[in-house]
C-alpha positions in Angstrom: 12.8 -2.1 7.1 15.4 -2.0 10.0 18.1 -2.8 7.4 16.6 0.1 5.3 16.6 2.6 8.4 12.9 3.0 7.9 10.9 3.2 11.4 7.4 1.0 10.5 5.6 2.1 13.5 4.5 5.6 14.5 3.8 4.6 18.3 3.8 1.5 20.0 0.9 -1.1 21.0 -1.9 0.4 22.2 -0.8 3.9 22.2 -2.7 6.6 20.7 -1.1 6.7 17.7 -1.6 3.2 17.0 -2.6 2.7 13.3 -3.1 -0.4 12.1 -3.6 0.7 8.5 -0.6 2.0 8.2 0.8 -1.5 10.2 -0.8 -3.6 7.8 0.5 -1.4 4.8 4.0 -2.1 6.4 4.0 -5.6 6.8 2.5 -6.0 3.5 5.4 -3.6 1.8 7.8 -5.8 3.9 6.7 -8.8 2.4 5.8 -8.3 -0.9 9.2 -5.9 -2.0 11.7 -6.0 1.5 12.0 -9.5 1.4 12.5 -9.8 -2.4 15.5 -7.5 -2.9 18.3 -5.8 -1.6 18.6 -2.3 -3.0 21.7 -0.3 -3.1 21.2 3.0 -2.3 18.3 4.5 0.0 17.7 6.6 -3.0 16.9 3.7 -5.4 15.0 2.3 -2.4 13.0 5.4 -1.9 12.0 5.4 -5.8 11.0 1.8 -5.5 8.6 2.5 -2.3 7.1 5.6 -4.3 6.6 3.1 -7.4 5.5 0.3 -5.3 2.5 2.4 -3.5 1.8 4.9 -5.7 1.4 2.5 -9.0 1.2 -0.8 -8.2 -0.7 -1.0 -4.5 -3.2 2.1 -4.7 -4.0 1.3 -8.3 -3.8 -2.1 -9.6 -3.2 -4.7 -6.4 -6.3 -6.4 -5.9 -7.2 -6.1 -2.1 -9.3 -8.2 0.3 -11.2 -4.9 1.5 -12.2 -4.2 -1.7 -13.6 -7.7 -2.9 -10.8 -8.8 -4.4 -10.5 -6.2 -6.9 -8.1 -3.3 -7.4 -8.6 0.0 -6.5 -9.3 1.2 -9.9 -11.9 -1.7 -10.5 -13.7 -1.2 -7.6 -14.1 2.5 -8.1 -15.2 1.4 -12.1 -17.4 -1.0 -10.4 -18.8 2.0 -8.1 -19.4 4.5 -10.4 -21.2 2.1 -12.4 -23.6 1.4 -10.0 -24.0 4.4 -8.6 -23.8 7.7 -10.8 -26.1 7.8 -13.6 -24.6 7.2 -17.2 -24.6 10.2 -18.7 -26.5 10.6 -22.4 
């Protein structure tokens, strides 16, 4: 990310602002497309992240949180089970 000139932290350890969603969401973004490529302009790097969060992790990924299922499973799954079928 430093390479990038992102910032992954929005306040340090144990300071208010603290959010370890967003930390985990970093380190997993780090890992999973950082690590895997080198991108040549911070546009094409900014279309990737967009891609990359908006496509592929809030929609398909399948996360631990969630069962093991992706975010569009698991709400299937939910609305299933709880909303009525409708006739």
């Amino acid at each position: 990310m430093q390479d990038a000139g992102i910032i992954g932290s929005i306040g340090s350890v144990g300071d208010a602002l603290d959010n370890a969603a967003a930390e985990s969401l970093f380190s997993t973004i780090q890992v999973e497309l950082f690590d895997t490529k080198k991108w040549k302009t911070r546009c094409e790097l900014k279309s990737v992240i967009f891609e990359y969060i908006e496509v592929f992790y809030n929609r398909k990924r399948a996360q631990k949180r969630l069962g093991y299922l992706s975010p569009v499973q698991y709400l299937k799954q939910w609305q299933q089970k709880h909303m009525p079928a409708v006739a």
